[in-house]
C-alpha positions as CSV (number, residue, x, y, z in Angstrom):
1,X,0.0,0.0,0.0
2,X,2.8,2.5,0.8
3,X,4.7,1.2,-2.3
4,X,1.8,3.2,-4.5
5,X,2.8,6.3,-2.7
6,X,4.5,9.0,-4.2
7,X,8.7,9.0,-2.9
8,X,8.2,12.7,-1.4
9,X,5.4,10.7,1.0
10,X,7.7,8.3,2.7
11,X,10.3,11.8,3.4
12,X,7.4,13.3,5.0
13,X,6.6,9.9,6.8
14,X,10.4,10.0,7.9
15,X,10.7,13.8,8.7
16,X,7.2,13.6,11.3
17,X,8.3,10.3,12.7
18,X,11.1,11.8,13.6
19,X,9.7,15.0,15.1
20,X,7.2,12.5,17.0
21,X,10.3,10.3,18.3
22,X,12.5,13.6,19.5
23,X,9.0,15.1,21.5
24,X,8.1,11.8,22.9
25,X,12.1,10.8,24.6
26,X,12.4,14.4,25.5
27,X,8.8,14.2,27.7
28,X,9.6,10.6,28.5
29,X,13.0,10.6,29.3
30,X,12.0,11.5,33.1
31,X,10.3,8.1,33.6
32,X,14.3,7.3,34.2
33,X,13.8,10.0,37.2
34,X,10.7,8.3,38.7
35,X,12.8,5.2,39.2
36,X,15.5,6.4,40.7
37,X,14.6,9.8,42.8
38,X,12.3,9.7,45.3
39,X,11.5,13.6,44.8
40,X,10.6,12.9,41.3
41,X,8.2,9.9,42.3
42,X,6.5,12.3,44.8
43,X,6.2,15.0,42.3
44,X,4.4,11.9,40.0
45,X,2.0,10.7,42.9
46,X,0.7,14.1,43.7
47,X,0.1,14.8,40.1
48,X,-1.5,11.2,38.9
49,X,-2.8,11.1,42.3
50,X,-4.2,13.9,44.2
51,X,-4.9,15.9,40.5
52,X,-5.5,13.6,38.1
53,X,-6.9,11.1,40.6
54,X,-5.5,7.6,39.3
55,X,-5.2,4.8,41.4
56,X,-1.5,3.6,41.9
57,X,-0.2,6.9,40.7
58,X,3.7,6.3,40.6
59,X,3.1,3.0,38.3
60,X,0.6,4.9,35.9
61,X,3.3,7.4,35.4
62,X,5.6,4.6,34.6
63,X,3.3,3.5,32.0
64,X,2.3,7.0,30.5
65,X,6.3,7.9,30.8
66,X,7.5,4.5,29.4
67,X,5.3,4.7,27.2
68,X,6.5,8.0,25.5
69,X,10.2,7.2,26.3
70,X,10.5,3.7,24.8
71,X,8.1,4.4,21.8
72,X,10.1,7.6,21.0
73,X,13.1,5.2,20.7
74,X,11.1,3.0,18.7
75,X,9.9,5.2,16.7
76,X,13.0,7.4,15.8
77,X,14.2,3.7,14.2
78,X,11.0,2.9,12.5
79,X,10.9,-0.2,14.7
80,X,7.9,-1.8,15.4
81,X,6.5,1.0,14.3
82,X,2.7,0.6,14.3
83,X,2.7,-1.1,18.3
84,X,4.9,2.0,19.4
85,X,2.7,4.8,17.6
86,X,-0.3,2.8,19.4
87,X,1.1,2.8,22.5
88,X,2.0,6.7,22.2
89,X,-1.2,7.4,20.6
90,X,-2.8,5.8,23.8
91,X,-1.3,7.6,26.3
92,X,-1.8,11.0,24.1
93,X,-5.2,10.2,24.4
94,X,-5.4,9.6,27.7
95,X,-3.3,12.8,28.4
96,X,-5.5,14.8,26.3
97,X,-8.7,13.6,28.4
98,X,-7.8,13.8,31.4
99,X,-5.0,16.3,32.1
100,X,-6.1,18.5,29.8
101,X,-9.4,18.9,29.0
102,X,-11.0,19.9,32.2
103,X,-9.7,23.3,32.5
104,X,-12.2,25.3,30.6
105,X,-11.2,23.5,27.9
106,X,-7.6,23.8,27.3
107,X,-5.9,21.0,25.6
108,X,-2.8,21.5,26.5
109,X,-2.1,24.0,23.4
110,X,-2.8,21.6,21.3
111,X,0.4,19.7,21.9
112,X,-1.7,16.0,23.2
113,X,-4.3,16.2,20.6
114,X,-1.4,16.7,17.5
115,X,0.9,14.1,19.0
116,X,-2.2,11.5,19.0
117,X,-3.3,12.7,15.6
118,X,0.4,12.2,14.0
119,X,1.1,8.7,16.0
120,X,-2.4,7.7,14.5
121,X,-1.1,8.4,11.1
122,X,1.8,5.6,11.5
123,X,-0.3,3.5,13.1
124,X,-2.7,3.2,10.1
125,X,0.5,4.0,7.5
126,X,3.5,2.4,9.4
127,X,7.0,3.7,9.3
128,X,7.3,4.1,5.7
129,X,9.9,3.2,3.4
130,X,12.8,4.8,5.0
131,X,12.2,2.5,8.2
132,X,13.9,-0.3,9.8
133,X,10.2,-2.0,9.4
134,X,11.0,-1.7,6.2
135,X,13.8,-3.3,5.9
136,X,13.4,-6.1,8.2
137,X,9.8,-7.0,7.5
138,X,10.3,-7.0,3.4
139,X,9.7,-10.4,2.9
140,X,6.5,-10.1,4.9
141,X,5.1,-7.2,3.4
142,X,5.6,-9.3,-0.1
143,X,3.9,-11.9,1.3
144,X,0.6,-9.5,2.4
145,X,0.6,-7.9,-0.8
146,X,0.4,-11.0,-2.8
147,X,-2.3,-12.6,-0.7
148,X,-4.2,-8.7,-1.3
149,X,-4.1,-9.2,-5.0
150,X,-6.0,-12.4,-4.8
């Protein structure tokens, strides 16, 4: 399906990826922080706790910072890239309803809402050709193709 795109697609696939990969480490690099200072786990059980009232606060923030962190790397490789953009697109979500909305209606700038929308976009498209999905998963992808023909 990508194949049928035009070449300048897959260079906008690889320039937002990118873009998505650097914005989701650089928010999720403090899930690093959560494990090992006990300031930075506070600061996380107040917030998903008391604020955004979620049970087991310091473990949700794991997930939501993991998450981002580890789907940022992921993603800046075009590894797995459809699970990662899921899991990111998830906890955009997530982050969009619940941090953000409830404040007259502010979504955060609109920074949740995009990253969701452009992690959808690789979940639906993938990595593109300029991926490590790509590369690794060719004879695969011949295989689907062939079996779409039919």
């Amino acid at each position: 399906m990508i194949n049928k795109q035009p070449g300048i697609w897959n260079v906008v696939l690889l320039l937002v990826r990118l873009w998505l990969a650097y914005a989701m480490i650089k928010s999720g690099n403090c899930v690093l922080h959560i494990i090992s200072s006990p300031e930075e786990r506070l600061f996380f059980k107040k917030w998903f706790g008391d604020e955004l009232h979620f049970p087991f606060p310091v473990f949700m923030a794991l997930l939501a910072k993991g998450s981002e962190f580890i789907g940022g790397i992921l993603l800046t490789a075009g590894l797995f890239t459809r699970v990662a953009a899921s899991f990111v697109a998830f906890t955009m979500l997530v982050a969009t309803l619940t941090a953000n909305l409830g404040k007259d209606f502010n979504i955060d700038g609109g920074f949740t809402i995009s990253y969701f929308l452009f992690a959808t976009i690789f979940v639906i498209w993938g990595g593109g050709k300029y991926s490590a999905d790509y590369l690794l998963f060719k004879k695969y992808r011949v295989r689907v193709a062939s079996v779409q023909q039919l």
